[in-house]
C-alpha positions in Angstrom: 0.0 0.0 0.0 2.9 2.5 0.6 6.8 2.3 0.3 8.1 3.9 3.4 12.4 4.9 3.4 15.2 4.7 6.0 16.0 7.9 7.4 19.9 8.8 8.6 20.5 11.7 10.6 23.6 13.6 12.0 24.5 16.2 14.0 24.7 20.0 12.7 27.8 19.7 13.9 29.1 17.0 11.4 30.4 18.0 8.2 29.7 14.1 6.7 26.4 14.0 5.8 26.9 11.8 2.3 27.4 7.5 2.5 27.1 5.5 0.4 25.6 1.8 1.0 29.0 0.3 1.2 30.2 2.6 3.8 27.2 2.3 6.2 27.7 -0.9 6.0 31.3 -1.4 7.6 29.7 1.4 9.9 26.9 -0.8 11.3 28.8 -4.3 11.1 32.0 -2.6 13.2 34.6 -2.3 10.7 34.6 1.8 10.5 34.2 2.9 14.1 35.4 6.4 14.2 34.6 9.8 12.1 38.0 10.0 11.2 38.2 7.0 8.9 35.7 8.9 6.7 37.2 12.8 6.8 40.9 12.8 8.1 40.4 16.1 9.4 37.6 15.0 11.4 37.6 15.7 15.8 34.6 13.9 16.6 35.7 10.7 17.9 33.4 7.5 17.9 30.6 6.9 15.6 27.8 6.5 17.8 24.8 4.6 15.8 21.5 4.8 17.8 18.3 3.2 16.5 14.6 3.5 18.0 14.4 -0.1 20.0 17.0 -3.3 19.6 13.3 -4.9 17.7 12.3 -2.4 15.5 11.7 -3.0 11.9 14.5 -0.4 11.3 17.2 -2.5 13.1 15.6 -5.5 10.8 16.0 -3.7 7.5 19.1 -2.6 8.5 20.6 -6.5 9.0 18.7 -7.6 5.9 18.9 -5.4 3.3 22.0 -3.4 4.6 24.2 -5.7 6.3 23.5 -9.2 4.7 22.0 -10.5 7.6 25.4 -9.9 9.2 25.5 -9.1 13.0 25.4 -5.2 14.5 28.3 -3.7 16.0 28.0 -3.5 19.7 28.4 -0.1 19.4 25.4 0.5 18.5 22.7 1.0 20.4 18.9 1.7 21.4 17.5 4.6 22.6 14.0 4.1 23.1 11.9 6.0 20.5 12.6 7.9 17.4 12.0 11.0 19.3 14.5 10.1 21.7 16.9 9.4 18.9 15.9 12.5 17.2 17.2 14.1 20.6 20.0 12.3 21.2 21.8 13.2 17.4 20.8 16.6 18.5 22.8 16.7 21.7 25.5 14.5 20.5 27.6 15.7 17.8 29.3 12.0 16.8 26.2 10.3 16.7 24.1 8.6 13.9 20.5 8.4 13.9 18.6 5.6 12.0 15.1 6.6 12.0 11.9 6.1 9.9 11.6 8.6 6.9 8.3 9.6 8.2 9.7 11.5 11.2 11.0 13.8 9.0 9.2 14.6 6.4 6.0 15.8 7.7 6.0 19.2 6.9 2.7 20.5 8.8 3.7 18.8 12.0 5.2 21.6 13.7 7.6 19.1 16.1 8.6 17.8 12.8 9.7 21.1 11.8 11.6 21.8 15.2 13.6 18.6 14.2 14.7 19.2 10.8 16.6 22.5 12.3 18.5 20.8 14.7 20.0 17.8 12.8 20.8 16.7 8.9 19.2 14.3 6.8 22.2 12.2 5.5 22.2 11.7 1.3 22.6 8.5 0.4 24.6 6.9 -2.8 24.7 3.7 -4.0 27.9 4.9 -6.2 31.9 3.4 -5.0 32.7 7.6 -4.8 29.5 9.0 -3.1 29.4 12.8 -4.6 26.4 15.5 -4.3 25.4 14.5 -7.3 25.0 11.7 -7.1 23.3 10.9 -3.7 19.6 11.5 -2.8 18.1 12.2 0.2 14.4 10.3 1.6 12.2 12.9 -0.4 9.1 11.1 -1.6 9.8 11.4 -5.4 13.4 10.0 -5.0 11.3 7.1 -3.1 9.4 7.1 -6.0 12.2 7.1 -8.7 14.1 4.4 -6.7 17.1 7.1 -6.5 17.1 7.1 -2.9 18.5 3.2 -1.8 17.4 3.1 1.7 13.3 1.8 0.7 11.5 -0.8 1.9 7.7 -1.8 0.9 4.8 -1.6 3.0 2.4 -4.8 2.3 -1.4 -5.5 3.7 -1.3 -9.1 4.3 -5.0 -9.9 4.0 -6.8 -13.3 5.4 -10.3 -12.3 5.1 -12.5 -15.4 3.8 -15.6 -13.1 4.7 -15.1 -10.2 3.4 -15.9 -8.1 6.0 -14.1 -5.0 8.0 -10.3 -6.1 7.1 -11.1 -5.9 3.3 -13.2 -3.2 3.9 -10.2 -1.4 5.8 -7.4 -2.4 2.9 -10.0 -1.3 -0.1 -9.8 2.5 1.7 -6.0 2.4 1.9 -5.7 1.4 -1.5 -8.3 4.0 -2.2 -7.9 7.6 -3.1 -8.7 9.1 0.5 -6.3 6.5 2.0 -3.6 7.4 -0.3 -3.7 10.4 0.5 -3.5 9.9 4.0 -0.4 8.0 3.3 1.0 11.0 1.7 0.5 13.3 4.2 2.2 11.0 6.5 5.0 11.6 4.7 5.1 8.0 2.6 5.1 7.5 -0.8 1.6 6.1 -2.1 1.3 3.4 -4.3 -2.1 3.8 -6.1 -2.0 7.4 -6.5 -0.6 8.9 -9.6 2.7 11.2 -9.0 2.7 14.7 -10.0 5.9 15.2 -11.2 6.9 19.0 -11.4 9.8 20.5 -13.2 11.5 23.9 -11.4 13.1 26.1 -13.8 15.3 28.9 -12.3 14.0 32.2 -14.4 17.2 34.5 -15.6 
């Protein structure tokens, strides 16, 4: 019904904001443990990689589709909630955030808002030399063009012999209204056609 993406967020403080898949990576399995090993000029010490709760789906995607179904480092750890890793990126300038792309993108959610000023929203590159141009950020058309490499499907598994409320309920998501819904909640819908709008500086 939706295709959600896997947010990565850093400190203001951090001038690496850009990773490519390979790179995160030998950051979650242990390999890369300090900032330093990505910028030599970097003074922030440890890579500290904070998730919502050791269970989540993040920390799944993360061993499946990131790591190979490889192990975490022990470095990383959970904080509780996405708000609470939110806040803890916030106050802690060599940590790593791994949070759902909804968090973020929510632009009439005033707390939302609050957020985006206080951390960065890491680009992500599936290229061996991860440049500017050619890494992506969660935005919901990169979701949609399959630019952005950190996406992950959201299904309805349906067992309704009936027919009753449970179709009832997956015939409104995959509906206009619950499209739209999905939208707003910052996901990327699957039924509902994409405007796609092309923003031409004027000279």
């Amino acid at each position: 019904m939706a295709t959600d993406g896997v947010a990565l967020i850093v400190n203001r403080q951090n001038a690496d904001s850009i990773f490519n898949v390979s790179t995160l990576k030998k950051i979650f399995s242990g390999e890369i443990t300090r900032w330093n090993q990505l910028s030599a000029d970097s003074k922030l010490g440890e890579i500290q990689v904070v998730f919502d709760h050791r269970n989540s789906s993040t920390v799944r995607y993360v061993l499946d589709s990131i790591c190979g179904r490889g192990n975490l480092s022990d470095r990383c750890h959970a904080a509780g909630t996405n708000r609470d890793v939110i806040e803890y990126v916030t106050r802690t300038p060599g940590a790593m955030g791994v949070i759902g792309v909804n968090w973020i993108s929510d632009e009439q959610d005033s707390l939302c808002r609050d957020f985006r000023k206080e951390i960065q929203v890491a680009r992500i590159s599936r290229a061996e030399l991860p440049t500017y141009g050619n890494s992506y950020q969660p935005y919901q058309y990169y979701l949609y063009t399959g630019q952005y490499p950190l996406s992950r499907d959201i299904y309805i598994l349906l067992n309704d012999p009936r027919s009753a409320l449970p179709t009832g309920l997956t015939s409104f998501f995959a509906g206009a209204r619950g499209q739209r819904i999905i939208l707003k909640a910052g996901l990327l819908p699957i039924t509902m056609p994409v405007n796609i709008v092309n923003v031409r500086d004027q000279l």
